[in-house]
N, C-alpha and C positions, 0 to 999 in steps of 0.2 A: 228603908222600905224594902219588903223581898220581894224578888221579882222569880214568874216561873217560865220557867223553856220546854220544852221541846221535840223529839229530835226518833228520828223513824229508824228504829234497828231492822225492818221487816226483810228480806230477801228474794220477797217479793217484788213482781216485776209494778212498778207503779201509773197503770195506762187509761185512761180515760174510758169512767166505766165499768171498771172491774170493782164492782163492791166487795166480792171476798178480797182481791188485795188490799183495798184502802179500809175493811175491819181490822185485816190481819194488823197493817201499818199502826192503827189506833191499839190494840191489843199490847203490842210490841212497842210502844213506844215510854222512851224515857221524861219524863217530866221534872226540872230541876229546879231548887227552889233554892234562892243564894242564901248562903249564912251569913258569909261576912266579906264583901267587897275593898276592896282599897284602891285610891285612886289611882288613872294611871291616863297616858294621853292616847292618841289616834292609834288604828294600823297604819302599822307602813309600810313597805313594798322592796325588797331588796332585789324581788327581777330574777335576771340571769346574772347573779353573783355573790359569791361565798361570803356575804358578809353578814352573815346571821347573829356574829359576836359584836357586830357593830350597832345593828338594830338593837339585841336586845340588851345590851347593855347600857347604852344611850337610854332604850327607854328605860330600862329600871332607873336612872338616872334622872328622868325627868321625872318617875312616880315618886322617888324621892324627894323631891323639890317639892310636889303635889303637898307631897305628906311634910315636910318642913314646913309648910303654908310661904311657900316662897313661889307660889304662882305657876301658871305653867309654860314651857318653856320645848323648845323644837331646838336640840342640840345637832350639831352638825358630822354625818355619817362621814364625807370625803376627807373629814379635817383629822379623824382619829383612822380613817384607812388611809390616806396616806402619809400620814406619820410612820403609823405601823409599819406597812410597808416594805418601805427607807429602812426601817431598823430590820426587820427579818432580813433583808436581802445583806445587810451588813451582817448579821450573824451568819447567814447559809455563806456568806463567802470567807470568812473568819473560819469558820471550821470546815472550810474545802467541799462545802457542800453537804454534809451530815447534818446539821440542822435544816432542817427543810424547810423552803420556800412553796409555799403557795398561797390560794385567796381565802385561807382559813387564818383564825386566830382564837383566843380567848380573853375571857372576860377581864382577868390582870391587864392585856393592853389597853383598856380605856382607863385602867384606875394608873396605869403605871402615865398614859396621855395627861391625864388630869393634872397631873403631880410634876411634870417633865414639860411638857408641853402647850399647857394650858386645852381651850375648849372655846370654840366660836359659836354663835346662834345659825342656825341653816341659811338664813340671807346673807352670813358674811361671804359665804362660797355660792359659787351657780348650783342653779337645781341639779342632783344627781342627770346622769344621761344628756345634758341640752349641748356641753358643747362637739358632742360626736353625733347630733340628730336622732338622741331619743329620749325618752321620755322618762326612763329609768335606768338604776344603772344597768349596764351589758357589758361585762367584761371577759366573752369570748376570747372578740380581737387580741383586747391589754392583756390578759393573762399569756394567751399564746406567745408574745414580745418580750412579757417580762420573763416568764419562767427560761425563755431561751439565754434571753442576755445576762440573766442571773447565773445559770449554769453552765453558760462559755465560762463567766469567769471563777468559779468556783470550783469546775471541776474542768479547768483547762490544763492545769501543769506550766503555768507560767510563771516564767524564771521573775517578775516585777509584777505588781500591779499597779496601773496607774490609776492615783487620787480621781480623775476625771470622770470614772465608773458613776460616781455618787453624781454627777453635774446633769449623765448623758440619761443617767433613770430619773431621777428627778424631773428632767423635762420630758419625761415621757409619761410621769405620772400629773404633769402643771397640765400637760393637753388631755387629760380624763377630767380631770378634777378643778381645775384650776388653781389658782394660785397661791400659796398658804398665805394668809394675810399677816401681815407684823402688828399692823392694827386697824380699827374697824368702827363705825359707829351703829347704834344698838339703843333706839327709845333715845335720840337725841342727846347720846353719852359718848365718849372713845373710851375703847379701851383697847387693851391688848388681850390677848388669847389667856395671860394665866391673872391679869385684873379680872375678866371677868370672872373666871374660875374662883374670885377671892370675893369676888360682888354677889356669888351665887351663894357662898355658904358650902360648897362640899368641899371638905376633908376627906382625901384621898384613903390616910390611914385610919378611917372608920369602917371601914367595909375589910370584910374579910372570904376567901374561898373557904369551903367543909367538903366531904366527901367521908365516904365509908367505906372501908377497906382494911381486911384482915392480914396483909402480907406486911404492913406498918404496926407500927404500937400507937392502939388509940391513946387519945389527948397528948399527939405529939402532931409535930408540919413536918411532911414529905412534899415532894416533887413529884405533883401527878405526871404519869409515865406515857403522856400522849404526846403526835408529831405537833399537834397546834398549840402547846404549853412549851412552842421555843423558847420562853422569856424565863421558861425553867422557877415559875411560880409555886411556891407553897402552898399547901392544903394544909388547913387542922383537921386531920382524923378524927372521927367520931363512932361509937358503934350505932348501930341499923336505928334501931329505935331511938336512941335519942338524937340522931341526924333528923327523922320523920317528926320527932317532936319540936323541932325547932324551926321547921318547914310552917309546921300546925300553929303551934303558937304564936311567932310571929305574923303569920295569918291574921289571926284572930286577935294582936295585940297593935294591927295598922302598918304593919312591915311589909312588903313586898319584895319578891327577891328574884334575882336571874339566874333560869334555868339553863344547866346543862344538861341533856339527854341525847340517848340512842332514838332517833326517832325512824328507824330501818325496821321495826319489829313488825310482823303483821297486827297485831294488838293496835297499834298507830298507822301505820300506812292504810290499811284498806277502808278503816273509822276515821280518819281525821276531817275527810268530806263529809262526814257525818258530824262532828262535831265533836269526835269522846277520843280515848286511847284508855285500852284496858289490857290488859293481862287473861285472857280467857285461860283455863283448866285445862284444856288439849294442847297449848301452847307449846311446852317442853316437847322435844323428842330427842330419841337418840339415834345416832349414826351407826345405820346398819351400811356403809358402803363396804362391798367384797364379802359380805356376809351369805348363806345358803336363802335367807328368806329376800334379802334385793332381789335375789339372781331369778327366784320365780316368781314374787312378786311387780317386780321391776318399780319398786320403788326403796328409794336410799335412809328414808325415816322410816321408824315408827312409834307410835306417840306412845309415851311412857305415864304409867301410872303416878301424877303429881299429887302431893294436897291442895287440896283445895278450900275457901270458903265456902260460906253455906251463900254464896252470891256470885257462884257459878266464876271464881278468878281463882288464880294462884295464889295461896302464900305463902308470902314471900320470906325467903330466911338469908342471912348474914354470907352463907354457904355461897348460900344459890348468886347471889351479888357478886360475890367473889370468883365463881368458877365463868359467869356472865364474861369479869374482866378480863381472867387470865386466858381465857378462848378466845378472846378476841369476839365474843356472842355481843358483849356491849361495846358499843365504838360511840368513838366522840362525833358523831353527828351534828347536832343544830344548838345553835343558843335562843331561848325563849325568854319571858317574861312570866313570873306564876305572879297575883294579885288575888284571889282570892278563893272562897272554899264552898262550894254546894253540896247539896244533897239530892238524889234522885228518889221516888216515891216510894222506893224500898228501905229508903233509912239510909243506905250506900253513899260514902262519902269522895267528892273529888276534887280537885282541886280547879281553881281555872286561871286558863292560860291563852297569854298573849301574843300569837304570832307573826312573825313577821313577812308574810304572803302573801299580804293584802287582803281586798276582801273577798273571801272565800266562807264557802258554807253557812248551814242555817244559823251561826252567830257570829259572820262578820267578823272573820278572822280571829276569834277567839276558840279554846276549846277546853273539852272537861274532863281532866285526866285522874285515871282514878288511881288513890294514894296505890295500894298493887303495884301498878305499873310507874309510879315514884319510887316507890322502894327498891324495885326492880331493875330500873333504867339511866334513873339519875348517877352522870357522873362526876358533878359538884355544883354547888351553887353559890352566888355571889350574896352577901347580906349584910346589913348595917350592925354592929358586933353589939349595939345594945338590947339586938331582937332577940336576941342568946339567952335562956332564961338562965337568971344568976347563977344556979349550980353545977351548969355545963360548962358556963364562964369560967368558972372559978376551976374548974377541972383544967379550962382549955389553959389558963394563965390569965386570962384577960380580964380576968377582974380583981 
C-alpha cells in the first residue's frame, strides 16, 4: 500500500490567521508517496548520549530479523555499549592513548559483539537511564569519569600498570548499565548471550561495510580513516554510482541497511525538524578568509558556482566526496537506519530514514533524505553482502 506525507518547506512565519502564510505553506509543500518500504521496529531514544552506532545498528539488526521472518525483536543497547566500551578503553590504553576513547563507535562493533560477545533481549538488562534516576540514557556524568580514568592511565607515563584498571571501570560501567548477564531467561527459555545470537539466525560474517573513496583502489578493503573506526575495520571500496546503486537496490529488493553520515551540514540540520535533508545548490562555498572581498564584505564565504539538478540540489560527483573527506567538510557524525525509498510530487527521489531521537517531527522520528545528499554525505554503510547485486559482488570477491 503507498502511503503519502507531507511536510511545509515555507519560511514563512506559521501564526493563526495568516492566510498568505498557510497558502504560501500549501504551495511549498512536499507531498511524498513511498515506493518501497521495508520493515523495521519502533524509534528509540538515545537521549544525552553518543550511542547513535548502537541504536542504529541494533535496529538495522532487528529490521533484519523483521526481513528473515524471524519476528520482531528489541536487542539490547547497554549490552553492546558496554562491551564496547571495555574494549576501546583497552585499546586507548594499549596504544598510550592514540586510539581514542570516547562515547562514539561504529557499526563493526555490534557485528564484531555479535560474533565475540553474543546479544541479550532489552529485559535481560535494566531500562537504559533507571538505575541513576532517569528515564533514558545520560551519560554526561559517565563520560566525564570514564574519559578521565581512562586517560590517567593511558597517558599517565607509568612505570606498571595494574590488571585491576579493567575491575575498577567495569564497575563503573555495572552502575550505568548494569550487570552483563552470563545467562538469562527470554519466552520461558535460558540462554546465554551468544545461544541466543545462535537461536536468532544472524551470521556476523554476512554483513559487510562499503564506502567510496578515490584515495584507495575501488573493489579493494581499506581502513576507513575515522577516530570512531578504533577497531580499525575494513571497507570495500566502491566507486559513486555503483555504492548509490546498491543503496537503491537493495532498497527495492527488501534490504535495509545502516547509515553512516555527516549529519552537521545545513542541508540536514536546519530540515531535519522538518522531516527531509537535501543538498540545496548554494550549498558549496569557498573560503574567502584574509581575502580583500571578507575584509569589506565582512563575510568569510562566498557561494560558489556548483552544478546543479534541474531540482534545485547539487550534483554530486566522485570529486566532490572526496574533497568532502579530505577537508575534513564530511565528518563521521551519526549512525541511522535507511528502510526505504519515496518520491516527492516532482518525481524527486529520497530515501527514508530511521532515527534515533525519538519522536520528533512531522514523521515521528523518521526522515527523507534525498539520494544528493546520500551521495554527498554518506560515509559507509552497513549491509547484508547478498543485497550486493551479483556483479558488484563479483568485482568485490564475494561472490
Amino acid at each position: 500500500m503507498k502511503k503519502t506525507f507531507s511536510v511545509a518547506l515555507s519560511a514563512l512565519c506559521m501564526l493563526p490567521g495568516t492566510t498568505v502564510a498557510q497558502d504560501a505553506a500549501k504551495k511549498d509543500s512536499l507531498v511524498f508517496t513511498v515506493v518501497k518500504e521495508n520493515p523495521i521496529t519502533s524509534v528509540k531514544d538515545q537521549n544525552q548520549s553518543g550511542t547513535c552506532w548502537a541504536y542504529s545498528s541494533l535496529g538495522f539488526f532487528e529490521a533484519e530479523l523483521l526481513r528473515m521472518g524471524k519476528g520482531e525483536h528489541d536487542l539490547c543497547e547497554s549490552f553492546l555499549v558496554y562491551n564496547t566500551y571495555m574494549d576501546r578503553a583497552d585499546k586507548a590504553i594499549r596504544t598510550h592513548g592514540d586510539a581514542s576513547f570516547s562515547q562514539g563507535g561504529s557499526f563493526y562493533d555490534a557485528v564484531y559483539c555479535l560474533k565475540h560477545y553474543g546479544m541479550v533481549p532489552q529485559d535481560a538488562m535494566p531500562a537504559p537511564g533507571t538505575l541513576y534516576g532517569d528515564s533514558l540514557f545520560n551519560f554526561n556524568q559517565l563520560s566525564a569519569v570514564t574519559d578521565a580514568y581512562v586517560g590517567a592511565i593511558a597517558k599517565g607515563n607509568l612505570k606498571k600498570i595494574s590488571p585491576v584498571w579493567k575491575k575498577d571501570l567495569s564497575a563503573i560501567y555495572e552502575n550505568y548499565f548494569g550487570k552483563l548477564p552470563a545467562s538469562f531467561t527470554y519466552k520461558s527459555k535460558t540462554y546465554t548471550p551468544q545461544s541466543y545470537v545462535k537461536e536468532l539466525g544472524i551470521n556476523p560474517d554476512d554483513y559487510v561495510s562499503l564506502t567510496s573513496y578515490t584515495h584507495h583502489p575501488f573493489y579493494s578493503k581499506f581502513i576507513l580513516e575515522i577516530q570512531d573506526n578504533w577497531r580499525w575495520a575494513e571497507s570495500y571500496n566502491l566507486p559513486l554510482d555503483e555504492f548509490m546503486q546498491v543503496m537503491d537496490e537493495g532498497i527495492r529488493n527488501g534490504y535495509s541497511f545502516a547509515w553512516g553520515a555527516d549529519v552537521s551540514e545545513d542541508g540536514f540540520r536546519k530540515n531535519t525538524r522538518k522531516g527531509i535533508a537535501i543538498v540545496p545548490s548554494n550549498a558549496k562555498s569557498d573560503d574567502k578568509t584574509g581575502s580583500d572581498a571578507a575584509r569589506w564584505t565582512g563575510s568569510n564565504e562566498r557561494n560558489s558556482i556548483a552544478p546543479a539538478d534541474n531540482k534545485g540540489e547539487l550534483t554530486i560527483t566522485q570529486e566532490m566526496r572526496q574533497i568532502g573527506y579530505d577537508n575534513w567538510e564530511t565528518t563521521d557524525d551519526h549512525g541511522m537506519v535507511i528502510y526505504g525509498l519515496a518520491k516527492d510530487q516532482n518525481g524527486k527521489e529520497y530515501f527514508i530514514m530511521k532515527n534515533s531521537w525519538g519522536d520528533y517531527g512531522p514523521y515521528h522520528g523518521m526522515c527523507y533524505i534525498s539520494k544528493p545528499y546520500v551521495a554527498y554525505k554518506t560515509m559507509n554503510i552497513l549491509i547484508h553482502k547478498d543485497a550486493i547485486p551479483a556483479k558488484i559482488a563479483k568485482k568485490l570477491g564475494l561472490k
